[in-house]
N, C-alpha and C positions, 0 to 999 in steps of 0.2 A: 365589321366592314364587309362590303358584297360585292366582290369583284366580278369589271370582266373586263380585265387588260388587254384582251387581246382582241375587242369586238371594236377597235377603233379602225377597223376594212375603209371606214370611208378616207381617212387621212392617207393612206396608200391609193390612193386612184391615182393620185397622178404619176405613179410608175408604166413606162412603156415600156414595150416589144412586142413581138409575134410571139404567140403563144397556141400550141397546137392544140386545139379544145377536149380532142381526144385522151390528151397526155398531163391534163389537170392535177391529176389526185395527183401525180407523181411529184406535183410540188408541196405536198404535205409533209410538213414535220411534227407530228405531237407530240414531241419530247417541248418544241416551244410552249413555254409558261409552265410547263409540269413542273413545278416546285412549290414547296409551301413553306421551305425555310425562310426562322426568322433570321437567323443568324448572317445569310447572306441578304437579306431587304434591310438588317440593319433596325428594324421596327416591328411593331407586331403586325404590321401588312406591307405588302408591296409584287408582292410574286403574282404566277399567275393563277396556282392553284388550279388545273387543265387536270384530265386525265389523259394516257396514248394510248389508250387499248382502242379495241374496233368496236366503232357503230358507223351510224347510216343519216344518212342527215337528218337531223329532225326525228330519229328514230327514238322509239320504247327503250330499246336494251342498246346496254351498254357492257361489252363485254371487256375484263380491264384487271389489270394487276394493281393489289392492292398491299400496301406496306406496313398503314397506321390505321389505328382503331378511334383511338381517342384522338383528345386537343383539338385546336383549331386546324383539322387539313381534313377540308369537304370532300374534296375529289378521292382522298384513300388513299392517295401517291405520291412520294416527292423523291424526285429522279436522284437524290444524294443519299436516300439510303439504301444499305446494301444487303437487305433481305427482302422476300416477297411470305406473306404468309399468306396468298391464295388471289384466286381473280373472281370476281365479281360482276353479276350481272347487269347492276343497274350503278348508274353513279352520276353524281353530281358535276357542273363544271365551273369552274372561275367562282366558287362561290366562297365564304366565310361564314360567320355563327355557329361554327361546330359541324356542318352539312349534314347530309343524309344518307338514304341511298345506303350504295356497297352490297346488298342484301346477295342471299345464294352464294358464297363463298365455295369454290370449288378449289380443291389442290390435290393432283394427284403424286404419290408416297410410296417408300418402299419401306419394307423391316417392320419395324415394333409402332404399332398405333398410338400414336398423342393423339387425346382429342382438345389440346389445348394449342393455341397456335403459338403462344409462348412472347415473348417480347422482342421489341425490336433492339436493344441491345445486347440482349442472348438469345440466338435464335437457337443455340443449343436445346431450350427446354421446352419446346414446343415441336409443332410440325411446319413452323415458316424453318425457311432455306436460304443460305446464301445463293447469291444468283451470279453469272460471269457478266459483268456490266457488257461488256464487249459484244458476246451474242446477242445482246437485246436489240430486237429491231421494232419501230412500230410507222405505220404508213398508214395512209385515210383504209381503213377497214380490215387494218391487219393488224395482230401484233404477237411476237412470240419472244421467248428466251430458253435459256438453258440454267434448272437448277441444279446447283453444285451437290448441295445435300444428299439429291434422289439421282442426279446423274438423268434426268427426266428432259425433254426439251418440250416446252408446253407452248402450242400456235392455236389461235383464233379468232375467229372472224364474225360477222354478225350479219343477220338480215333486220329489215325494222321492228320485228315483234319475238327474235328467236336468238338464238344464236348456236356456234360450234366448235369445239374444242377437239384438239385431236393432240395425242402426248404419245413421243416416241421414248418407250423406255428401257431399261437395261436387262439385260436378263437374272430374274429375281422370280422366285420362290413368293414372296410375299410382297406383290405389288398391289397398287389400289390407287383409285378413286375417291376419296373423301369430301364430305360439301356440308358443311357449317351454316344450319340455318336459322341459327339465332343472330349471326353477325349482319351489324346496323353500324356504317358509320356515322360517329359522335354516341354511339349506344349501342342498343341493343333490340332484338324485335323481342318482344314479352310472353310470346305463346307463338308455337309453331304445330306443325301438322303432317306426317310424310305416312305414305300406304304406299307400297307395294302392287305394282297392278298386275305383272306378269313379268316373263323372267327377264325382260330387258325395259322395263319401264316402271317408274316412279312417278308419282303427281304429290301434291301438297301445298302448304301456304305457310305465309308469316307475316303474324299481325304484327306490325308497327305504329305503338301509342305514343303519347307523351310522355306515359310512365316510363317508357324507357329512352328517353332521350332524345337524341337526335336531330333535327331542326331550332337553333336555339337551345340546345340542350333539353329542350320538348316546352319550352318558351316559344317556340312557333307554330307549336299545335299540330305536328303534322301526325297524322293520323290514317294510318293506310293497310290494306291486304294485299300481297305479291303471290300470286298464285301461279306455278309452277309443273310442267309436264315436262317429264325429262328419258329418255332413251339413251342407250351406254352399248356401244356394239357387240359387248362379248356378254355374254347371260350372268343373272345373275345367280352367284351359285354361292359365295364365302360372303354374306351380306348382313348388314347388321346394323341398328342405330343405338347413339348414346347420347344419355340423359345426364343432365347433370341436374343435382338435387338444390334446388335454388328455395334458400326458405321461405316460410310465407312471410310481408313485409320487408323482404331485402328490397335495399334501394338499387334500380336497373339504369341510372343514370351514367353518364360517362364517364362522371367521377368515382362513384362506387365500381361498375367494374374492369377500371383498371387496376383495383386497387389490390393486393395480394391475396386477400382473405377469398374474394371472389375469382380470381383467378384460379386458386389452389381448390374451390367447388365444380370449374371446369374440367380442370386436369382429373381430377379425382371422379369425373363423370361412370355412372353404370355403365356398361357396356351389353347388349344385348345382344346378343348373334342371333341371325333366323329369325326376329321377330318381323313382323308384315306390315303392321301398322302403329304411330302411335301420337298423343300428342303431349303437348311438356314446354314446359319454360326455355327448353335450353336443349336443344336438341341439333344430333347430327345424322347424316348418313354416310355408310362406308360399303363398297363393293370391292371384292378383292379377288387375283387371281394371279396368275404364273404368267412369265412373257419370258420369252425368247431374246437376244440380243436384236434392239431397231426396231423391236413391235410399236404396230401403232396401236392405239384404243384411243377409240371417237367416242364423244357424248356429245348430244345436242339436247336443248331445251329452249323450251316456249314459256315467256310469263303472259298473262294477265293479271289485271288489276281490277278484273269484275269477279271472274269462275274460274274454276277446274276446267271445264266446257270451254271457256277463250282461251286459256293457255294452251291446251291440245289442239284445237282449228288454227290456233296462230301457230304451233310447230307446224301441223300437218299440210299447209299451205305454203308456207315458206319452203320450210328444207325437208321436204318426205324422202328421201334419201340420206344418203352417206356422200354425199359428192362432196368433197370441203371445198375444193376448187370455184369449183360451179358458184358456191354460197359466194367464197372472196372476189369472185370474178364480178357477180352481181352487185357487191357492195362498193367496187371500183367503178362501175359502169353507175350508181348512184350520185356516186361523187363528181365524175367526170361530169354527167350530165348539169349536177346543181352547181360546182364551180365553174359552166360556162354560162354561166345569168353574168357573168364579167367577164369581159374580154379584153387584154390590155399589149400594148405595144411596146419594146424598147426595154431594157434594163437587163442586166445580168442573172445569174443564177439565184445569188443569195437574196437578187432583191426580190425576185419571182418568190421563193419560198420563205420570205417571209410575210410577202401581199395572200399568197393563197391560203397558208396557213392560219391568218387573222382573217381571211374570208371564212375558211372550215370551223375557225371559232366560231362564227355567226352561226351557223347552223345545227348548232347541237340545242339548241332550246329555243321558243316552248315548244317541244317533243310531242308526240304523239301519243296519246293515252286511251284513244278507242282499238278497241280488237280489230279485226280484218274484218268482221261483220258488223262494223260497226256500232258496237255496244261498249258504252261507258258507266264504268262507275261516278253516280253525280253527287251531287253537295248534301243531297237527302239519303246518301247511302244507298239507294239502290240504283238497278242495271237501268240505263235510257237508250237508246238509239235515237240519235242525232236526224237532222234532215239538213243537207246542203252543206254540213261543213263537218271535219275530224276534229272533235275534242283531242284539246293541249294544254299541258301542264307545263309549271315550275315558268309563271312571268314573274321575272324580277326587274318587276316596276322601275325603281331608282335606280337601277342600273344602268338600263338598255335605253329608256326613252327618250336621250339623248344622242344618244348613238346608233345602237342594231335595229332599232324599232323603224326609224327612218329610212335609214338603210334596206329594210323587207318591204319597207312600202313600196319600194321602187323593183328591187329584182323579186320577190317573191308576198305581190299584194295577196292571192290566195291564201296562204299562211296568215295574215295577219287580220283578214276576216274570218281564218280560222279561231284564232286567238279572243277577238272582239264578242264572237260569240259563245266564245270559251265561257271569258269573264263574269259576261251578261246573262247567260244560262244559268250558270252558279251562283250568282245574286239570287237567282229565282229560286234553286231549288235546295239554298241557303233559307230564304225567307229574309235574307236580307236587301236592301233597299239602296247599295251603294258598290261601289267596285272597291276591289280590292288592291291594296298596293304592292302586296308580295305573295302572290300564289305559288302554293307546293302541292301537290293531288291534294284540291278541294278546301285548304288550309285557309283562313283567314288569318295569314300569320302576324301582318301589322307590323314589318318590318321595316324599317328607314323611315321615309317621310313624303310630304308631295303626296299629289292626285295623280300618278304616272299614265295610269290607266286612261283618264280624260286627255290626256296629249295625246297618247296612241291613237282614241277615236277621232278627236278632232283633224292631226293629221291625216288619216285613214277615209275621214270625209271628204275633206281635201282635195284630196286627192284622187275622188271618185269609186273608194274604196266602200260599199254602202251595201252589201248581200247580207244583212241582219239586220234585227228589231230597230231600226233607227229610235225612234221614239221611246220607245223604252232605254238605248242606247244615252240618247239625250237627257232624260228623267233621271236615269243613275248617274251619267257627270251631275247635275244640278243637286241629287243627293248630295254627294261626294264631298262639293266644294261649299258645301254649306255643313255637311258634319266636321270636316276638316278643311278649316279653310281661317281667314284674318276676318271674316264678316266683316260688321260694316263700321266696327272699328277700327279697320284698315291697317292692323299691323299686329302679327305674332309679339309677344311680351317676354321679359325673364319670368322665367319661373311657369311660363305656360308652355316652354317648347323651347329651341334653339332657333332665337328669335330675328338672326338674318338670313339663316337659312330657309326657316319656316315664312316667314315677309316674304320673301322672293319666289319662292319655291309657289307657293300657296296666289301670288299675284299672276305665276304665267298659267295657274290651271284654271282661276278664273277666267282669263282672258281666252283661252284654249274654249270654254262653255260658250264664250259674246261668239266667236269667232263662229260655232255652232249655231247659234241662236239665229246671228245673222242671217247664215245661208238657210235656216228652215223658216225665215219670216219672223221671229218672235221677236217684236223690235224692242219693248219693254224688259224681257231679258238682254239682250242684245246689250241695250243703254247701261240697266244693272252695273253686270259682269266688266265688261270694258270699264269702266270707273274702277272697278275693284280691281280690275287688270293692273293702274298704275299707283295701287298701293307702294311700289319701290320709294316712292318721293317721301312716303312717311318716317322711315329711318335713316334718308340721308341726313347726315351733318355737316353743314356749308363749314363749320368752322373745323371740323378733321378733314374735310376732303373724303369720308367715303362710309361706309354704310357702317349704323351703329347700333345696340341694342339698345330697347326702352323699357322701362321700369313697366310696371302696371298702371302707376300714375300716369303715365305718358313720360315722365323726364327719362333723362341718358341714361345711362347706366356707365359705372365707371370705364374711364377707355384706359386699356392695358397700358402697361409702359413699352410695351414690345407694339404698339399698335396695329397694323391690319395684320400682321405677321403671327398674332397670338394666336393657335389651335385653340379650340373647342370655344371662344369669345362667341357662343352665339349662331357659331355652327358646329354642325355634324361630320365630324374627321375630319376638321377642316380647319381655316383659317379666312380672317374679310377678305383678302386679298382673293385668293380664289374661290371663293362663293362669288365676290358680288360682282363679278361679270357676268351673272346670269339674268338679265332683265331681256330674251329672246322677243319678247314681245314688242320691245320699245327699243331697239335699238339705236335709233337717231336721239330716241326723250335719253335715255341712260348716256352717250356721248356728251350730247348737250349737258348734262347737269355736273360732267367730270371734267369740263372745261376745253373742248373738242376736240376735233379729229386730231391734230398734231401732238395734243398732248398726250390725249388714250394713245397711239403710235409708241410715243416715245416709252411711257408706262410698260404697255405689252413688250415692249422689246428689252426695257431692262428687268422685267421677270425673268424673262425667259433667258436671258444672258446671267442670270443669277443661279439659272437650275442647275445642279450637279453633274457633271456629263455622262453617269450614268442612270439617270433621272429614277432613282431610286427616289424611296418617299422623304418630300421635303418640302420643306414650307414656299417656296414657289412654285412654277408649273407642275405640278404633283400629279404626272399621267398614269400612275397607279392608281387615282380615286377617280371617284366618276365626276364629280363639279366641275370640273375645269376641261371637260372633255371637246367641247365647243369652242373655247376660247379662240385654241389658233385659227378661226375662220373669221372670228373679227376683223381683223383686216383685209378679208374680202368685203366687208360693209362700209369700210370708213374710208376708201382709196390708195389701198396702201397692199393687193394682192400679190406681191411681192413675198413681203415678209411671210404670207402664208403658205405662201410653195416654200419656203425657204427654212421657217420650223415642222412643218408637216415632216418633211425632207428628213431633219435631223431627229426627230421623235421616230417616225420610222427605221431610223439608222440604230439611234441609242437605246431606244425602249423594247425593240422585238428582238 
């Protein structure tokens, strides 16, 4: 499951007050949704799986405390447990399949060197630390705590390609800097790389394959280099990295190294002192020195994802100093700026911070993934430099394009002709012929389901959103919905898919291509697609009353005894009941064939009078998944705008 609980911004509009445009970010909480327990969803999803550390809207880096290595918790963080084993510069949000990300692991240490970070239920045997929940604070582009272990207070902040860490520590003999560059959430990076440039600077990388994991447990192909320039204020003089001797054929996967054997070849890493350079499966860095009682020691570092070369022009642009302030100041002054694309009137405290904090969700992806000079790593592996737009990663298609996607059309259309050309560029220099449904840097990962991508453009045409390849644009929806799509047998089957999710899903992205086709004159597409548009009629069942799965013969398929209520009948983490509200295309044809307005009313209202009041995941209104995201606006279509102020209202009340 691929969350993003917390990108339903549009359902909060209709909160009012005066709101000082200046004083924005101050309604930030990113503790909201940071959790990825199952124990409290009750299921194996429903949290929001967020991180609070600092970044910048739409930024590269992601600077962020991170807790968990393995299992299902993408973002690295879940605010209920009570160690931190290191903060990390790039990380995932709202997401699920094991995530990614986390890479560059930094924790600064006093005493005796672990190079193992050790477990989260003994943080004894490592170098993770209990932390004082109490100190912890995190704000839009800040975030600090104070670890118990090292007595350390670690704060930082980020700009969009860099970021800065500054750690006040105790007076020790034997303190340090450590940064762990094999750590990959959900995995591992498989080959690392660090040299020594001079006495206060380090550069390096960390390839990130499928061999080791990571995206889908590397079932999502993500395949990347994190290239790194790093500066540490005080020289370096007691420095030294360690290798761990990882066999040849050891499995690098999430499940192998959590598992003891491989843990105990961490712990058990060589240690090198004074060496300059080197590269290695498993590999860290450590810088060491004496501090005084309330010392501070700064590091800042710069990634790219193309060179050595963009990570140092992206520090040396951003933060060419030592200012930490300055850095936080600017990433305040980012936020303030991009949380006043809204501006609302009326309401209290709590409701303000929790309308802006599901705005500040919207804007952590799709991120920015060109250098300051504009050079990207593209789909053919090598450097491009763009013309007219910033390549951006990590669209999660089935997620957002019901919700965030729409939402940027409106406050932030530049971004999302950023993104269009993202997509469309990367079919190109993929060699592939179609868009992609879940992009992760470059990844065809083929995640969920739906043409998502073909709604983005069609809205985005729309909408007058049109600074890329149109045509080619166009070409790849028509790819799309003809490689994945119910062609012109008019309905997804058992056994070929999750066949009312896929029927439904697969009827509005053709209709999304007519809708296209239209406005570029193609009337013979146009005709096409719109027919395939009202594929929904093929799996209705007059005699259930609502949408059903078909055999490959064309017959039913048995209907549950638990009827639309049964999960996975045919959908995707799901159930009929909230899938098949999603005919967006035919809204009046879907009314009409459920027997009309008063009685879809009545329908929609004892769902939603059936959800749990703490709308954790459950087989009706289920606002932890993305299918139902739309729902409570129906009855702005049907005459009944009431009720939708009215659960909007209570979804924002119980859900954020």
């Amino acid at each position: 499951m691929i969350k993003k609980y917390f990108q339903a911004a549009a359902a909060a509009l209709f909160i009012s007050g005066s709101v000082n445009a200046q004083q924005l970010a101050d309604y930030v909480n990113p503790f909201i949704g940071a959790s990825t327990s199952t124990a409290q969803a009750g299921v194996y999803h429903g949290l929001g799986k967020t991180f609070p550390g600092a970044t910048t809207p739409f930024g590269m880096v992601q600077v962020s405390p991170n807790t968990i290595t393995g299992g299902d918790n993408g973002s690295g963080y879940s605010y209920e447990h009570t160690s931190i084993e290191g903060f990390a510069f790039t990380q995932m949000s709202g997401i699920g399949w094991f995530g990614d990300l986390g890479n560059f692991l930094v924790m600064p240490t006093t005493g005796k060197l672990n190079t193992s970070s050790g477990q989260l239920d003994n943080p004894a045997l490592g170098y993770r630390s209990l932390y004082n929940k109490k100190s912890e604070k995190a704000t839009a582009g800040f975030y600090s705590v104070v670890l118990d272990k090292y007595k350390v207070k670690a704060e930082m902040t980020a700009a969009p390609h860099s970021g800065i860490m500054r750690f006040t520590f105790p007076e020790h003999d034997d303190a340090r800097i450590q940064i762990d560059l094999a750590r990959r959430v959900g995995g591992t990076s498989t080959l690392q790389y660090v040299k020594v440039v001079d006495e206060y600077t380090i550069q390096g990388w960390m390839k990130c394959t499928p061999d080791g994991g990571g995206w889908g447990n590397g079932d999502g192909k993500g395949d990347y280099t994190v290239y790194f320039y790093t500066k540490f204020s005080r020289p370096l003089k007691s420095y030294g990295i360690w290798s761990a001797n990882i066999p040849e054929g050891q499995s690098r996967k999430r499940e192998a190294i959590e598992s003891a054997a491989y843990q105990h070849l961490i712990a058990t890493a060589d240690v090198l002192a004074n060496v300059n350079e080197k590269e290695g499966k498993h590999l860290g860095f450590y810088t060491g020195f004496a501090t005084h009682a309330d010392e501070q020691v700064l590091m800042k570092t710069g990634l790219s994802f193309v060179s050595l070369d963009g990570a140092k022009n992206n520090l040396d642009a951003e933060i060419p100093d030592w200012d930490f302030e300055d850095v936080h100041n600017k990433a305040v002054k980012l936020w303030n700026d991009a949380l006043s694309k809204v501006t609302i009137t009326g309401g209290n405290k709590d409701q303000k911070t929790v309308f802006y904090t599901a705005l500040y969700h919207t804007m952590i992806d799709p991120r920015i993934v060109s250098d300051v000079d504009g050079n990207y790593n593209g789909g053919d592996n090598k450097a491009h430099k763009p013309t007219g737009f910033q390549k951006r990663t990590i669209f999660s298609g089935w997620d957002v394009f019901r919700s965030q996607m729409p939402l940027q059309t409106i406050i932030n259309p530049s971004l999302v002709n950023d993104l269009i050309n993202s997509l469309v560029t990367l079919a190109d220099e993929k060699d592939k012929n179609y868009l992609e449904r879940w992009e992760l840097l470059n990844a065809y990962s083929g995640c969920m389901l739906g043409n998502p991508a073909v709604s983005v453009i069609a809205d985005a045409y729309a909408k007058g959103i049109r600074n890329y390849d149109v045509k080619k644009a166009y070409n790849m929806s028509v790819n799309s919905v003809e490689k994945f799509g119910n062609g012109e047998k008019g309905y997804t089957a058992e056994g070929e898919g999750f066949g009312i999710a896929h029927t439904l899903e697969y009827a509005y992205a053709d209709w999304c291509v007519a809708a296209l086709a239209k406005s570029l004159g193609k009337t013979a597409d146009y005709q096409k697609y719109y027919k395939r548009g009202q594929a929904y009629h093929n799996i209705w069942d007059k005699e259930k009353g609502w949408f059903r799965v078909r055999e490959k013969d064309g017959s039913w398929m048995a209907w549950p005894d638990s009827g639309r209520l049964k999960q996975w009948y045919g959908c995707m983490e799901t159930n009929p009941l909230q899938q098949g509200w999603f005919v967006p295309q035919d809204v009046a044809g879907m009314v009409k064939m459920m027997g009309g307005n008063q009685k879809v009313i009545a329908d929609l209202n004892w769902m939603f009078n059936k959800t749990p009041e703490n709308m954790m995941w459950n087989d009706f209104y289920n606002h932890a998944n993305e299918p139902v995201h739309q729902v409570p606006f129906l009855f702005n279509r049907i005459g009944a705008p009431w009720d939708t102020q009215k659960w909007t209202r209570a979804i924002t009340r119980r859900a954020y």
